[in-house]
C-alpha positions, 0 to 999 in steps of 0.5 A, a space after each residue: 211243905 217243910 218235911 222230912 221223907 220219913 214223916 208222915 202225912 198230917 191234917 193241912 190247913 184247908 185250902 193249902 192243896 187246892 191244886 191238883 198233880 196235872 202231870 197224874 192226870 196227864 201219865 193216866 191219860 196216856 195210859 188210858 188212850 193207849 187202851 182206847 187204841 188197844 190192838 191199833 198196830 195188829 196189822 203190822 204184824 211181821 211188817 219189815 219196817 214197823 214191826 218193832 210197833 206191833 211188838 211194843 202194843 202186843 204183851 210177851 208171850 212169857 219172860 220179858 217186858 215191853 211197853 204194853 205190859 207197863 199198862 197195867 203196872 202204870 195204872 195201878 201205879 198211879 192209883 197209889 200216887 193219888 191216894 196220898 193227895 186224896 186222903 189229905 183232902 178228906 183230912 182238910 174236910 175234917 174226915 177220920 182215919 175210920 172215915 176214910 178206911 170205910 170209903 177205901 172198902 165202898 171204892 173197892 166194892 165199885 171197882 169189883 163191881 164194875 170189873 166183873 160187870 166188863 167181864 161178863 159183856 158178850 159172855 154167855 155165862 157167869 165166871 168170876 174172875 181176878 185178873 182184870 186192872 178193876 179187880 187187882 185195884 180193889 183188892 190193892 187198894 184196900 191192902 195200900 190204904 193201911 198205910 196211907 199218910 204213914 212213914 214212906 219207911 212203914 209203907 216201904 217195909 209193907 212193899 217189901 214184905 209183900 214182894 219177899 213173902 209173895 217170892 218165898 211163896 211161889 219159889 217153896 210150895 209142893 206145886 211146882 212142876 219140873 220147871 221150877 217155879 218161873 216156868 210158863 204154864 199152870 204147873 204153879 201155887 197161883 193155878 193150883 190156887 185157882 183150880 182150888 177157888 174156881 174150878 179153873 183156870 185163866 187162859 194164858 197162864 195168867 194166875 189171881 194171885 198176882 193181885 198179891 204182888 200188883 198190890 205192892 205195885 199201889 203201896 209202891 205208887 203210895 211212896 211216890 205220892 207221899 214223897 211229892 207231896 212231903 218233898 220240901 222242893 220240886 227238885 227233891 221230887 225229881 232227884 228222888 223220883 229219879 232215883 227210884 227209877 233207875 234202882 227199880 230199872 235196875 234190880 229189875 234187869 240185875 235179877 231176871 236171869 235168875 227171877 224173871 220178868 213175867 207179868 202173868 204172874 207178877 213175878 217180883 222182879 217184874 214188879 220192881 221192874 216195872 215200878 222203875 219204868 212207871 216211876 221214870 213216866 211220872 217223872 218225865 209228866 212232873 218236870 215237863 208239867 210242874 216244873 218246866 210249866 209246860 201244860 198246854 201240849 198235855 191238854 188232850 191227855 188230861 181231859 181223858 186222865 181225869 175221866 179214866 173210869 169212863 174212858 176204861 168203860 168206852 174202851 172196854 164196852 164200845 171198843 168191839 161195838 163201835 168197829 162192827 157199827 162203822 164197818 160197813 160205812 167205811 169199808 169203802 176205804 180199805 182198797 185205798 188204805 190197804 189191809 195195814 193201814 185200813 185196820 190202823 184207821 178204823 180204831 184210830 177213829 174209835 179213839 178220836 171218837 172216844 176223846 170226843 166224849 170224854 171233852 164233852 164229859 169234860 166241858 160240862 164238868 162231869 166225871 165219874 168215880 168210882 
């Protein structure tokens, strides 16, 4: 496809994308086994040589970026670098922009609906909530979709006014406490605004109000799709993809002295930051998979990334469960395991068991939408 990176998406002849991004299917499903082994390195906690793991699957106490706290980020990422490719889809099969902005709010609902469902198994009262990966998606989704098979400038402008005005916001409101507007705890416009909408307040400073900024996560993964799918070369794609994730990487850790990274509440430097890193991911799954050609390694991730609803529901329904049922019928090991890596096993076998379904989901060409 012959274009310019400013030139919005336009109707293809049906048929001209009949393929789809196996390196999308392949990062998502690295991104949902990761949650499917959620808590896997607990034990080594303190350990003297594996720490390091513990530390990289357990999020920061405030300030500060590790792997597990690009989970969410690359997520909604990913949501946004498939919209572009979705919506020249259902352009090919003759949908209108109208068409398409009402299926955007019915996925929306869906995800609201199943995120509050997951919320509420175990709990013994209705609470709403907004910081769930389910929820911020429907609210981003909905902002995102505006800008959908528009100019990657428009779709860059609606990131950056969201990001700015979201700064602006936390940086100028009467709410701050002494700390200033970056200080951990809930001296803030983001709980001052759930105390007002909810009558509460999330546990660990996490703030609704981040569904703000994780929206212009989405619009900034709408970039990424549109530039792949616009970009006249495989190679265009890298060197763009490239550049996008070391000026996110960048900026990210040029700033945070001043602003932050703390994904609690989505500070915007947190959000450039990590769009670097999740940026950097796509990159490497799109030149192994599209142009190096090298597809057979990643077939156990894309079973899991193309069924990432279902495996978010097996990991968030099933994951607790599946562990109480099987303890006692493996408990037998954990003299010969030991207590750090008895713990280790038991959610590795969850997740063996999870892939199992997912293959079973797969092999009979069953996936789940939202």
């Amino acid at each position: 496809m012959n274009a310019t990176t400013d030139a919005p998406l336009s109707p293809a002849p049906i048929g001209a994308l009949t393929s789809r991004l196996e390196s999308l299917d392949a990062y998502r499903g690295l991104i949902m086994f990761t949650l499917l082994c959620g808590g896997i390195f607990h034990s080594l906690k303190g350990h003297p040589v594996w720490n390091w793991l513990y530390v990289q699957n357990e999020h920061v106490v405030w300030a500060g970026c590790v792997y597990w706290d690009l989970i969410q980020p690359s997520f909604m990422f990913m949501v946004g670098v498939a919209m572009p490719f979705a919506f020249q889809r259902r352009l090919q099969m003759g949908a209108t922009r109208l068409q398409l902005l009402r299926h955007a709010w019915i996925r929306a609902f869906n995800l609201l609906a199943i995120g509050i469902l997951l919320d509420h198994i175990g709990s013994d009262k209705i609470q709403i909530g907004f910081i769930r990966v389910l929820q911020q998606i429907a609210i981003g989704y909905v902002i995102a979709v505006v800008v959908v098979g528009r100019p990657l400038r428009t779709q860059g402008l609606l990131a950056a006014g969201i990001l700015i005005g979201y700064q602006l916001l936390w940086m100028f409101n009467p709410w701050n406490g002494m700390g200033g507007p970056w200080a951990m705890g809930n001296e803030n416009i983001g709980s001052a605004f759930d105390r007002w909408m909810l009558g509460r307040n999330y546990s660990g400073n996490y703030v609704g109000l981040n569904a703000i900024p994780s929206a212009a996560t989405i619009v900034l993964g709408v970039m990424a799709g549109t530039r792949i799918l616009t970009a006249s070369s495989p190679r265009q794609v890298c060197k763009s993809l490239l550049l996008g994730a070391v000026g996110g990487i960048g900026f990210g850790l040029a700033v945070s002295p001043w602003f932050p990274l703390v994904k609690r509440i989505w500070t915007p430097s947190f959000a450039i930051y990590a769009a670097g890193w999740t940026t950097l991911f796509l990159l490497g799954f799109y030149w192994l998979i599209e142009v190096k050609q090298y597809r057979r390694w990643a077939f156990p991730l894309t079973v899991v990334g193309m069924n990432s609803i279902a495996a978010y529901v097996l990991g968030n329904a099933f994951g607790g469960w599946f562990r109480s049922a099987t303890t006692a019928w493996i408990v037998w090991l954990k003299p010969v395991l030991g207590d750090v890596v008895f713990p280790i096993a038991q959610r590795s076998l969850f997740a063996a068991a999870a892939w199992g379904v997912l293959y079973w989901l797969w092999k009979r060409r069953i996936f789940f939408k939202a």
